[in-house]
Residue frames as a rotation matrix with the C-alpha (Angstrom) as fourth column:
UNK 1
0.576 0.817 0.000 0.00
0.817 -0.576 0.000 0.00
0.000 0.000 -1.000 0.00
UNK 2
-0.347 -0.795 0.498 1.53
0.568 -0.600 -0.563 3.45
0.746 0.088 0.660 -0.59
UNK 3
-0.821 -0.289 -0.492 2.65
0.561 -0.253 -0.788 5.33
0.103 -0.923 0.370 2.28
UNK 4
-0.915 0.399 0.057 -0.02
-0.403 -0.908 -0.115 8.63
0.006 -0.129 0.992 1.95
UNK 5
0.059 0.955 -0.289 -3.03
-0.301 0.293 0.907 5.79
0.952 0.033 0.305 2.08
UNK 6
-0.114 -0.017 -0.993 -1.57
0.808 0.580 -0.103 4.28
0.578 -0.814 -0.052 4.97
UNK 7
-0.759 -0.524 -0.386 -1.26
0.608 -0.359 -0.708 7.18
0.232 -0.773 0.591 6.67
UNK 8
-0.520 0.854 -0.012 -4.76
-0.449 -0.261 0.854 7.90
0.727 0.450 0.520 5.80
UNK 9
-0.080 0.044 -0.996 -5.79
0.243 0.970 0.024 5.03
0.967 -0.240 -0.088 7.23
UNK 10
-0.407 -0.427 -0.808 -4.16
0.840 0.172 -0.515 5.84
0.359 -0.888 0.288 10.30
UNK 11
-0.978 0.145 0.152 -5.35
-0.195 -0.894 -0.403 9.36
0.077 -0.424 0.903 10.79
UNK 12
-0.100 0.983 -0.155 -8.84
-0.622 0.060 0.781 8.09
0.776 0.175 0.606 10.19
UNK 13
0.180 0.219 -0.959 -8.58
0.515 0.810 0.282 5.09
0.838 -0.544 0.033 13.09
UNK 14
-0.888 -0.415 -0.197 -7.10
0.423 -0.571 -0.704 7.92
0.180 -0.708 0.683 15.21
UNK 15
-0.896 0.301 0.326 -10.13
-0.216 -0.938 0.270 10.15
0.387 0.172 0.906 14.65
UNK 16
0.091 0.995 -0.044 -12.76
-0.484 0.082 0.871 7.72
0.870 -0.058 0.489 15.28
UNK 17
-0.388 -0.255 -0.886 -10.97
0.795 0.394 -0.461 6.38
0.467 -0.883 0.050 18.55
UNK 18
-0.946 -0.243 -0.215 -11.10
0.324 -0.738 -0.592 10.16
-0.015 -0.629 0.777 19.74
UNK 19
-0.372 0.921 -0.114 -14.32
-0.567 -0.129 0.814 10.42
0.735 0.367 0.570 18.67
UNK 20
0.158 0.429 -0.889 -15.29
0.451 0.770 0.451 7.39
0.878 -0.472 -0.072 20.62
UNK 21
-0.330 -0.579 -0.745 -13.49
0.886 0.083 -0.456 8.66
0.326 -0.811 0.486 23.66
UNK 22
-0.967 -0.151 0.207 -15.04
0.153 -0.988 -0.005 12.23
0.205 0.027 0.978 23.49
UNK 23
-0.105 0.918 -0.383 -18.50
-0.409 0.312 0.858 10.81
0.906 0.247 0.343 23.18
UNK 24
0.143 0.357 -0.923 -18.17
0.785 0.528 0.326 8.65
0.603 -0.771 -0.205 26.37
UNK 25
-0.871 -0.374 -0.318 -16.19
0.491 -0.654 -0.576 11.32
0.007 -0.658 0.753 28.22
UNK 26
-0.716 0.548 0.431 -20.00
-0.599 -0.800 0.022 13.66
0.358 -0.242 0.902 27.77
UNK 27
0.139 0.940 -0.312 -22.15
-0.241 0.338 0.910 10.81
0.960 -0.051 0.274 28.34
UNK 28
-0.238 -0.260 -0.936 -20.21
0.957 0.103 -0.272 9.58
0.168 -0.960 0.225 32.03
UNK 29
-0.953 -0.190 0.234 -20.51
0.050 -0.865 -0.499 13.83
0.297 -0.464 0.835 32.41
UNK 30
-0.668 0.735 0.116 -23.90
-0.538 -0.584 0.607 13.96
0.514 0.343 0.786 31.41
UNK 31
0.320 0.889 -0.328 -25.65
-0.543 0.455 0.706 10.65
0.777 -0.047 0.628 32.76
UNK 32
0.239 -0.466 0.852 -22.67
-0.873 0.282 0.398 9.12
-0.426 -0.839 -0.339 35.05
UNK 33
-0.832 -0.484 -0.271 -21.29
-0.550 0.662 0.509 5.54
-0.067 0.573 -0.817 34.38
UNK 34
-0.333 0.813 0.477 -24.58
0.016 0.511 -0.859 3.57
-0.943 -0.278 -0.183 35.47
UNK 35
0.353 0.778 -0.520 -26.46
-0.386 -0.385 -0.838 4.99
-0.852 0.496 0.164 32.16
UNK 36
0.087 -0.572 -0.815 -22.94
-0.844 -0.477 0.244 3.99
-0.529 0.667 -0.525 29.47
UNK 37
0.315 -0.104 0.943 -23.42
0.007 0.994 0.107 2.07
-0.949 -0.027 0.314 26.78
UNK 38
-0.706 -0.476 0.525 -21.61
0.504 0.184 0.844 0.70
-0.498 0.860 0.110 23.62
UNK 39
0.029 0.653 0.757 -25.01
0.998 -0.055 0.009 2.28
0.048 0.755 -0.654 21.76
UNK 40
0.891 0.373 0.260 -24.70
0.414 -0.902 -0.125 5.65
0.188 0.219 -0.958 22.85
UNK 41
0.059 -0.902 -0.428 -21.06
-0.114 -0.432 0.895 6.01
-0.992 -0.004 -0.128 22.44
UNK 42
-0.595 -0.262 0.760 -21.66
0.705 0.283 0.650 5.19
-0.385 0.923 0.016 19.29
UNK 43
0.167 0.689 0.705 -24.28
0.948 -0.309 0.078 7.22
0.271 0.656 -0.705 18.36
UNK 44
0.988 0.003 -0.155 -22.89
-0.018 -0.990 -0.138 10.57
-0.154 0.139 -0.978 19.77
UNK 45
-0.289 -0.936 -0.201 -19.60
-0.047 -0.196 0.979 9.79
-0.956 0.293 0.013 18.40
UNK 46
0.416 0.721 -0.554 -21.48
-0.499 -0.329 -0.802 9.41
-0.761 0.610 0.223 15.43
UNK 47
-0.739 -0.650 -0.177 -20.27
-0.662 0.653 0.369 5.92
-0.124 0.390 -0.912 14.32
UNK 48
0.433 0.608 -0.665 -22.03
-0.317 0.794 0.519 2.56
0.844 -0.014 0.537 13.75
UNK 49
0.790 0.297 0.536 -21.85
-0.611 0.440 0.658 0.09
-0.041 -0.847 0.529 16.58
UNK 50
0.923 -0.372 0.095 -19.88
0.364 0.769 -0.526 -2.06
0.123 0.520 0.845 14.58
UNK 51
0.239 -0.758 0.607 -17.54
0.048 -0.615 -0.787 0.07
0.970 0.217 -0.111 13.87
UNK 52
0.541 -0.180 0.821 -17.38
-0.801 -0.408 0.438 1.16
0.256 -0.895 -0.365 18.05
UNK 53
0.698 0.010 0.716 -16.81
-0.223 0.953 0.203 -2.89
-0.681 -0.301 0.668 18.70
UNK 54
0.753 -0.649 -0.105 -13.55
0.133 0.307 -0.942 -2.74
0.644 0.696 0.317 16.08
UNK 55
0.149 -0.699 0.699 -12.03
-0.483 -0.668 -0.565 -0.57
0.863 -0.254 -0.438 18.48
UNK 56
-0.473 -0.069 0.878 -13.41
-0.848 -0.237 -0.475 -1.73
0.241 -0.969 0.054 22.05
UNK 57
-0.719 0.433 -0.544 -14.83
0.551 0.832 -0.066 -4.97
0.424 -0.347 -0.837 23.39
UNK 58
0.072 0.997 0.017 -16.97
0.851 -0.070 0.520 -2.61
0.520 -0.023 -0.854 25.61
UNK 59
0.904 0.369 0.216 -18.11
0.258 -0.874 0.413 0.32
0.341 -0.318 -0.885 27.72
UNK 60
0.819 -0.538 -0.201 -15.17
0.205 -0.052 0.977 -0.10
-0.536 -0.841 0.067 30.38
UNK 61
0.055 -0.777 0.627 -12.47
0.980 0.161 0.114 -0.93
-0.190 0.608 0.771 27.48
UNK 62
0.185 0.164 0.969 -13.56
0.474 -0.878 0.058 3.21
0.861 0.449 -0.240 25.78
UNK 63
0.892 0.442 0.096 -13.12
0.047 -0.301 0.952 3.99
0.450 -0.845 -0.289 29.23
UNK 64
0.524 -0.851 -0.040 -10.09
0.595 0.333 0.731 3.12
-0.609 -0.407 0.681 29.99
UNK 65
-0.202 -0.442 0.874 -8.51
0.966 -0.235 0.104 3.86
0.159 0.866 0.474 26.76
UNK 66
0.258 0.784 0.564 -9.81
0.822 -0.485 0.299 7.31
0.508 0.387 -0.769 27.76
UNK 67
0.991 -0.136 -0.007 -8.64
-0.049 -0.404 0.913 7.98
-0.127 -0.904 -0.407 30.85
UNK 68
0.566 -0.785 0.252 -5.14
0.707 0.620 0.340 6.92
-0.423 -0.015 0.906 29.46
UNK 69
0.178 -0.266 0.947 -5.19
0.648 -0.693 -0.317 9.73
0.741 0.670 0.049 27.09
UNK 70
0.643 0.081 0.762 -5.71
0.073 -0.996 0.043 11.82
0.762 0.028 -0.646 29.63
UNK 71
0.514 -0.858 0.022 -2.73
0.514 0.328 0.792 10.83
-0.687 -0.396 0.610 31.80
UNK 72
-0.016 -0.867 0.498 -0.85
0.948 0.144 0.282 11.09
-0.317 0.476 0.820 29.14
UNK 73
0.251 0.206 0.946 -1.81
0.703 -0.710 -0.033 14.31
0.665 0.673 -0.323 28.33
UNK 74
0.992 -0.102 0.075 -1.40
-0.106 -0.344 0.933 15.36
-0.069 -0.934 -0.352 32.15
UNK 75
0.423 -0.906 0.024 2.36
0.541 0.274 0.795 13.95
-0.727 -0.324 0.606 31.74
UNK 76
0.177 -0.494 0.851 3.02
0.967 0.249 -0.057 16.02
-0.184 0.833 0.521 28.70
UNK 77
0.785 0.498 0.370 1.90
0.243 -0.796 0.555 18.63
0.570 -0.345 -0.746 30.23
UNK 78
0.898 -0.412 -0.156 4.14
0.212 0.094 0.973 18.24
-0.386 -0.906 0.172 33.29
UNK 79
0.066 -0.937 0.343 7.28
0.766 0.268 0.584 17.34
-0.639 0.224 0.736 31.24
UNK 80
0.584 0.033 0.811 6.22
0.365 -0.903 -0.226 21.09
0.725 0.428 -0.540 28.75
UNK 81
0.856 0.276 0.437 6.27
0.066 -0.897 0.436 23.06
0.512 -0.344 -0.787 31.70
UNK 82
0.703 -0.701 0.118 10.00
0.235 0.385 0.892 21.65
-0.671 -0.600 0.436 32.73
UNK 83
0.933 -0.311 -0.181 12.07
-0.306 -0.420 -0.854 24.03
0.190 0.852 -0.488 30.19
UNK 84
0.569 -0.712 -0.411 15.61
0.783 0.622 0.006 21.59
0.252 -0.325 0.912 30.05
UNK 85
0.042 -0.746 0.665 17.70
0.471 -0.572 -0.671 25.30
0.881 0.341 0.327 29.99
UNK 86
0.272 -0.044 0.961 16.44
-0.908 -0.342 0.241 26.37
0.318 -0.939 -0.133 33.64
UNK 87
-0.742 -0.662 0.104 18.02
-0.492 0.434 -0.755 24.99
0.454 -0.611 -0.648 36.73
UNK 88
-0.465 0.567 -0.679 16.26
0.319 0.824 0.469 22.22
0.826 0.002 -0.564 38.53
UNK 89
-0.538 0.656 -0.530 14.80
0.497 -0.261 -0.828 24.25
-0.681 -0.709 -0.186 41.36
UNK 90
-0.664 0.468 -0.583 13.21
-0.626 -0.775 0.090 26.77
-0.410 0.425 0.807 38.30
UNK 91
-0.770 0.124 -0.625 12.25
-0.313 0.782 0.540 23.26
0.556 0.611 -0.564 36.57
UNK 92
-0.799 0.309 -0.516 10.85
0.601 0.451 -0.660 21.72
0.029 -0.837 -0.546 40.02
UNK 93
-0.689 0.539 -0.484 8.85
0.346 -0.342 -0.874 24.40
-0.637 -0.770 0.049 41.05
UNK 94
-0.460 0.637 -0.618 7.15
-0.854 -0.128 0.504 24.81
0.242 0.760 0.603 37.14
UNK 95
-0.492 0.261 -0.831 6.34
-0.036 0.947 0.320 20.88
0.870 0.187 -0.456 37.21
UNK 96
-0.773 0.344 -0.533 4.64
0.618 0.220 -0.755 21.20
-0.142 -0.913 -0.383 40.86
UNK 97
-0.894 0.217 -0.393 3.02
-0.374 -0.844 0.385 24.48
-0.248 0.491 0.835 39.53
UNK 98
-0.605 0.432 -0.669 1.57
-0.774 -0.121 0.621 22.45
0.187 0.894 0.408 36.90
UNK 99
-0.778 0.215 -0.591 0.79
0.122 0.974 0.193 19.30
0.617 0.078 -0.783 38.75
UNK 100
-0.677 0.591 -0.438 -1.13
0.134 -0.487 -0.863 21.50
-0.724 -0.643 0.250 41.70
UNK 101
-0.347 0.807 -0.479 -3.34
-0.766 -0.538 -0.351 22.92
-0.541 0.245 0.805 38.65
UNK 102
-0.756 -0.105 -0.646 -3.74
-0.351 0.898 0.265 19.28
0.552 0.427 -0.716 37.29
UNK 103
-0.765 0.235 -0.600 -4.97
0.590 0.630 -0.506 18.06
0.259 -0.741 -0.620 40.32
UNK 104
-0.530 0.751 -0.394 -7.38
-0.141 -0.537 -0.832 21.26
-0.836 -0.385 0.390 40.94
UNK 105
-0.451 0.227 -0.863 -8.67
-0.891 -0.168 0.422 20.90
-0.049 0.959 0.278 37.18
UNK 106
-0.679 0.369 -0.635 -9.60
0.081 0.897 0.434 17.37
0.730 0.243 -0.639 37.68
UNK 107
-0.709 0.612 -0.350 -11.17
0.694 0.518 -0.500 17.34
-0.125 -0.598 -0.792 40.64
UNK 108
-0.362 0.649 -0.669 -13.31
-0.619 -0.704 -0.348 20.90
-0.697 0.288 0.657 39.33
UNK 109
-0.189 0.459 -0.868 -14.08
-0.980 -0.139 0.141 18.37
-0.056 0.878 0.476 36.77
UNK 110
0.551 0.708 0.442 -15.89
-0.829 0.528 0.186 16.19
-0.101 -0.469 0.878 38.45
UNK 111
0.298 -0.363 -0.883 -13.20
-0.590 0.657 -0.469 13.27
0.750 0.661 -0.018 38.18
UNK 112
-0.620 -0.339 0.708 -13.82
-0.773 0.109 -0.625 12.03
0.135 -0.934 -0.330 41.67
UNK 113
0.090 0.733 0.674 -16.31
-0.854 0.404 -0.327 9.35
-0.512 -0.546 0.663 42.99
UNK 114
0.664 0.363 0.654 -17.44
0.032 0.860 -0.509 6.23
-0.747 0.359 0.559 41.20
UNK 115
0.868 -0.496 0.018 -15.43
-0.154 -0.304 -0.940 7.38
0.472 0.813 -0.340 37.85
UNK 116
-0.135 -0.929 0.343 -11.68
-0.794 -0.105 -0.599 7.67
0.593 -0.354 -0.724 40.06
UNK 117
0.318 0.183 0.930 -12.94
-0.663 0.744 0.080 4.52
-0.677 -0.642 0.358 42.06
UNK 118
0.957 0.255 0.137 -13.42
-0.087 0.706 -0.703 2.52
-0.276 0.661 0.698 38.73
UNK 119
0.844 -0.536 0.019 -10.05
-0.080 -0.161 -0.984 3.93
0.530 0.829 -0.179 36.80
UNK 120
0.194 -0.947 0.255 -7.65
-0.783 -0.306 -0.541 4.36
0.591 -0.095 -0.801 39.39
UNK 121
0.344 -0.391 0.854 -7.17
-0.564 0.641 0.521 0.93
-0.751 -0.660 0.000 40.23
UNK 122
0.994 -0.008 -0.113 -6.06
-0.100 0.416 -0.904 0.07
0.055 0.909 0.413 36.53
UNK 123
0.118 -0.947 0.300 -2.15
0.743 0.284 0.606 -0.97
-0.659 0.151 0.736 35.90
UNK 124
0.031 -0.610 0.791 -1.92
0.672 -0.574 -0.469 1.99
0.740 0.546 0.392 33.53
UNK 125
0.967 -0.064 0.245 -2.63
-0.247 -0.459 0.854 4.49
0.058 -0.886 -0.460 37.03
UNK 126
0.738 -0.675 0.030 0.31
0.014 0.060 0.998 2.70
-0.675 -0.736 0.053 38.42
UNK 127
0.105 -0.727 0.678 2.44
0.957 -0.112 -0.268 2.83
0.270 0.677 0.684 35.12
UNK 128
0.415 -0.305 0.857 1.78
0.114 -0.917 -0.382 6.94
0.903 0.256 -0.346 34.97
UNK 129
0.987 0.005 0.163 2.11
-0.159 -0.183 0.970 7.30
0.034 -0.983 -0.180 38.93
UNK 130
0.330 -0.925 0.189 5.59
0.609 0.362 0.706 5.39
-0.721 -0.117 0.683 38.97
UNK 131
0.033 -0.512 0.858 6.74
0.961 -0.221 -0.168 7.81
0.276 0.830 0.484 35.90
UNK 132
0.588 0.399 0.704 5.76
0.358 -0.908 0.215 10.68
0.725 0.126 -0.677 37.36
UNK 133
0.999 0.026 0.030 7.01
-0.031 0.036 0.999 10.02
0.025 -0.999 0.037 40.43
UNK 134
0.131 -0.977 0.167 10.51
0.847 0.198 0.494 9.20
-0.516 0.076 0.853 38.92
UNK 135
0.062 -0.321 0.945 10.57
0.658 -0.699 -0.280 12.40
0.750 0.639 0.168 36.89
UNK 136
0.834 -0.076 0.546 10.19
-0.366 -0.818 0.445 14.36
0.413 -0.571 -0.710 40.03
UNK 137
0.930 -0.362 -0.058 12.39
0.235 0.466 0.853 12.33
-0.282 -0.807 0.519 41.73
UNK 138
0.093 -0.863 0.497 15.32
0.996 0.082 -0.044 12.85
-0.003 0.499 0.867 39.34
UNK 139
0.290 -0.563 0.774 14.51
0.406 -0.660 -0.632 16.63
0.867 0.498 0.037 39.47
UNK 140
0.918 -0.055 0.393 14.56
-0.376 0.197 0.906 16.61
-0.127 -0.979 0.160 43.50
UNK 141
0.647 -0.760 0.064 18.17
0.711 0.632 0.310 14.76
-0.276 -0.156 0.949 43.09
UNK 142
-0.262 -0.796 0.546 19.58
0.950 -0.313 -0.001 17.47
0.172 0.518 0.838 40.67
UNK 143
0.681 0.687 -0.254 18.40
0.351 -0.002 0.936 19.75
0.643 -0.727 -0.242 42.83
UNK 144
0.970 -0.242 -0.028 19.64
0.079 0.204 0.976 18.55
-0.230 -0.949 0.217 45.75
UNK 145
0.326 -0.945 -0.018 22.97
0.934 0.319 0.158 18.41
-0.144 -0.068 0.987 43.95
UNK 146
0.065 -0.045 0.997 22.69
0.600 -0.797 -0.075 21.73
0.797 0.603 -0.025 42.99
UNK 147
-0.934 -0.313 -0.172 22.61
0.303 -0.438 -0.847 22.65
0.190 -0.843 0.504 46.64
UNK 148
-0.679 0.639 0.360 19.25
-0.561 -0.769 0.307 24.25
0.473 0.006 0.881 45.98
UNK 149
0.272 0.824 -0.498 16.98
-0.261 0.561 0.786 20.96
0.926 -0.084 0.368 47.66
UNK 150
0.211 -0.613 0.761 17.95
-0.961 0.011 0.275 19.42
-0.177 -0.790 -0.587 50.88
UNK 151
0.029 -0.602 -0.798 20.00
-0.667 0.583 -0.464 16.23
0.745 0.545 -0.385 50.63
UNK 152
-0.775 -0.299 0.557 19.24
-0.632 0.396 -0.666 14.96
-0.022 -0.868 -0.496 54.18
UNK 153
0.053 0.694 0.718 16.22
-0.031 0.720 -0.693 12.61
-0.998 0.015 0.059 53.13
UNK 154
-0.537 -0.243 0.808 16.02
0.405 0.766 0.500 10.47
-0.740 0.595 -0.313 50.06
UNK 155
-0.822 0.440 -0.362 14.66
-0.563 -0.722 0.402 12.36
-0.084 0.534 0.841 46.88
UNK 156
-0.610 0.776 -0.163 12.11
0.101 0.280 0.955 9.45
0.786 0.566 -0.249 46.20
UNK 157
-0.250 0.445 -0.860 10.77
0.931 -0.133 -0.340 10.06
-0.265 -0.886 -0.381 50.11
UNK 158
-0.765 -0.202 -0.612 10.42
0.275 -0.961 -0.027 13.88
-0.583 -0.189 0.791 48.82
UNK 159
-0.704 0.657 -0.268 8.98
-0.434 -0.100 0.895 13.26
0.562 0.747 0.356 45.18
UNK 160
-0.548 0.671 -0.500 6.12
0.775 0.632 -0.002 10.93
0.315 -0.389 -0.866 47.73
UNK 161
-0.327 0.472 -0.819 6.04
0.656 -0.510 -0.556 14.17
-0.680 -0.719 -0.142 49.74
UNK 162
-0.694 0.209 -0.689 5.51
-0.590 -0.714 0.378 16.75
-0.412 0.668 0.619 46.96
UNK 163
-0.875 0.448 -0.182 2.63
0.191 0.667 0.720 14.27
0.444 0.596 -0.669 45.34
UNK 164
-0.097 0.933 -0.348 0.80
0.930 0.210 0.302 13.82
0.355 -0.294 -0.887 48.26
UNK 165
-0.496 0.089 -0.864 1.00
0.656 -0.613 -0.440 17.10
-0.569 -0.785 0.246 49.60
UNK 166
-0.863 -0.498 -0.085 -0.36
0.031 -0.221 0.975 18.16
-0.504 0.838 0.207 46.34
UNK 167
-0.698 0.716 -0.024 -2.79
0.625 0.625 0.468 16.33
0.351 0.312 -0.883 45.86
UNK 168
-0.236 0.683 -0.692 -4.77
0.723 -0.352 -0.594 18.97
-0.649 -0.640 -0.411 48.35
UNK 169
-0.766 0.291 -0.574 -4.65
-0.506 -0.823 0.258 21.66
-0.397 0.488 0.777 45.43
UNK 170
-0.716 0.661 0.226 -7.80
0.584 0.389 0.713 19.19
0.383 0.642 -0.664 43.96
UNK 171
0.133 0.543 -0.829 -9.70
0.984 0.029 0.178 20.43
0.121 -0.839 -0.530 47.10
UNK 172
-0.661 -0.726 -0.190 -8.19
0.715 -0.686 0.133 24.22
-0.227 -0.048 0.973 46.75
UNK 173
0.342 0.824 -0.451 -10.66
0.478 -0.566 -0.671 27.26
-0.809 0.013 -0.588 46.49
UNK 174
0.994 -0.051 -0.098 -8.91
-0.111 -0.460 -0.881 29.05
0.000 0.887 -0.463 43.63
UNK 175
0.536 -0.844 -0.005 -5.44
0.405 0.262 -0.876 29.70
0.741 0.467 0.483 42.52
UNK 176
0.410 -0.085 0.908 -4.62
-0.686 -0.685 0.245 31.87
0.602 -0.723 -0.339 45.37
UNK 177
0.370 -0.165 0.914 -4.72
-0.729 0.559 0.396 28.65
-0.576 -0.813 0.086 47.72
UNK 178
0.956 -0.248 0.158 -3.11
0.294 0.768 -0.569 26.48
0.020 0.590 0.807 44.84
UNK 179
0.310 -0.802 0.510 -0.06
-0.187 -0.578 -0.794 28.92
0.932 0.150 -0.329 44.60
UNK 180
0.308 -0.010 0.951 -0.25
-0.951 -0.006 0.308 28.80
0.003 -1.000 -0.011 48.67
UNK 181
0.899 -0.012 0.437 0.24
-0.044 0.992 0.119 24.68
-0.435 -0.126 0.892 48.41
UNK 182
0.712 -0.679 0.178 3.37
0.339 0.112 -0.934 25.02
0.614 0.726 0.310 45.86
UNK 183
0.201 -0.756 0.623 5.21
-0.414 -0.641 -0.646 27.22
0.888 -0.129 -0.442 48.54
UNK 184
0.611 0.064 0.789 4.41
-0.773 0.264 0.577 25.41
-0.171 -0.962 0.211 51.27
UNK 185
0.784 -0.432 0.445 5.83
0.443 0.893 0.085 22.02
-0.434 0.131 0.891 49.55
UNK 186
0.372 -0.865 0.338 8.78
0.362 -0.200 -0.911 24.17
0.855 0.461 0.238 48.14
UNK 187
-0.001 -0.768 0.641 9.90
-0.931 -0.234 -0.282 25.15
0.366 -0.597 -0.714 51.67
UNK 188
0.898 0.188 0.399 9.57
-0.356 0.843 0.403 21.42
-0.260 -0.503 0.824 52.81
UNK 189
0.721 -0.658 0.219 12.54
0.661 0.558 -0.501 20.76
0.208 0.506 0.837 50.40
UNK 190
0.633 -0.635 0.443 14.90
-0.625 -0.757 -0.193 24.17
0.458 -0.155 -0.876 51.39
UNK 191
-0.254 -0.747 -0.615 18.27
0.167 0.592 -0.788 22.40
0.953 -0.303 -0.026 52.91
């Protein structure tokens, strides 16, 4: 096959995945999971059925596959806002920044209860979690070598603390008290 069909091809299996995924992502907003089925992801992604069932086996499968994107989009995010030419406190304290408004953005979008029950016990969760966790960790090390972190407790004990302490910006009235969470967990790390 020549290359500019395949790649047809491909942009077209791309579209109707995202398509699929965009479609469940309003119908879990709109009705919750209880209501999601293979027929009306199909029909406001504006596919056949068939077609939905090339992609997915079922509801949960579009689900998943959904929530993955957005990880990954959350990590690409993270790893943007980490510019390689600043030092690793300027680096650190963008990537916490960004992970504080991550974490307030999801949970403003309703990605708590039954939904974060279902998803975050999947093996991709613990794939992104363990990446993330090692990308701070490595900048928490260079850092620390940099003088600028403190060096008297293990960086991957630090990147744990800077996660969970984090996590509260989900729970955060506005940016005000998000900014407030970033400084607090950036003087936890001062030598």
């Amino acid at each position: 096959m020549p290359k500019l069909w395949n790649e047809t091809i491909d942009k077209h299996r791309a579209a109707v995945r995202d398509a699929a995924l965009d479609a469940m992502a309003k119908l879990v907003a709109e009705h919750g999971l209880v209501a999601l089925t293979m027929s009306q992801i199909a029909e406001r992604a504006g596919i056949g059925r068939a077609t939905l069932y090339k992609y997915f086996p079922d509801a949960h499968a579009v689900l998943t596959a959904w929530h993955e994107r957005q990880i990954t989009t959350h990590l690409d995010q993270l790893a943007a806002a980490a510019d390689p030419a600043d030092p690793a406190l300027v680096r650190l304290r963008a990537v916490l920044r960004t992970y504080a408004r991550i974490q307030h953005h999801s949970a403003a979008a309703h990605h708590g209860g039954e939904l974060a029950t279902l998803l975050h016990r999947d093996e991709h969760v613990d794939r992104a979690r363990r990446r993330l966790r090692d990308f701070i960790q490595d900048l928490l090390t260079e850092a620390a070598q940099a003088g600028d972190v403190r060096d008297d407790v293990p960086a991957d004990e630090l990147a744990d603390y800077c996660l969970h302490a984090l996590t509260a910006a989900g729970a955060a009235p506005g940016h005000d008290a998000m900014g407030r969470l970033v400084a607090v967990t950036l003087a936890g790390l001062r030598p």
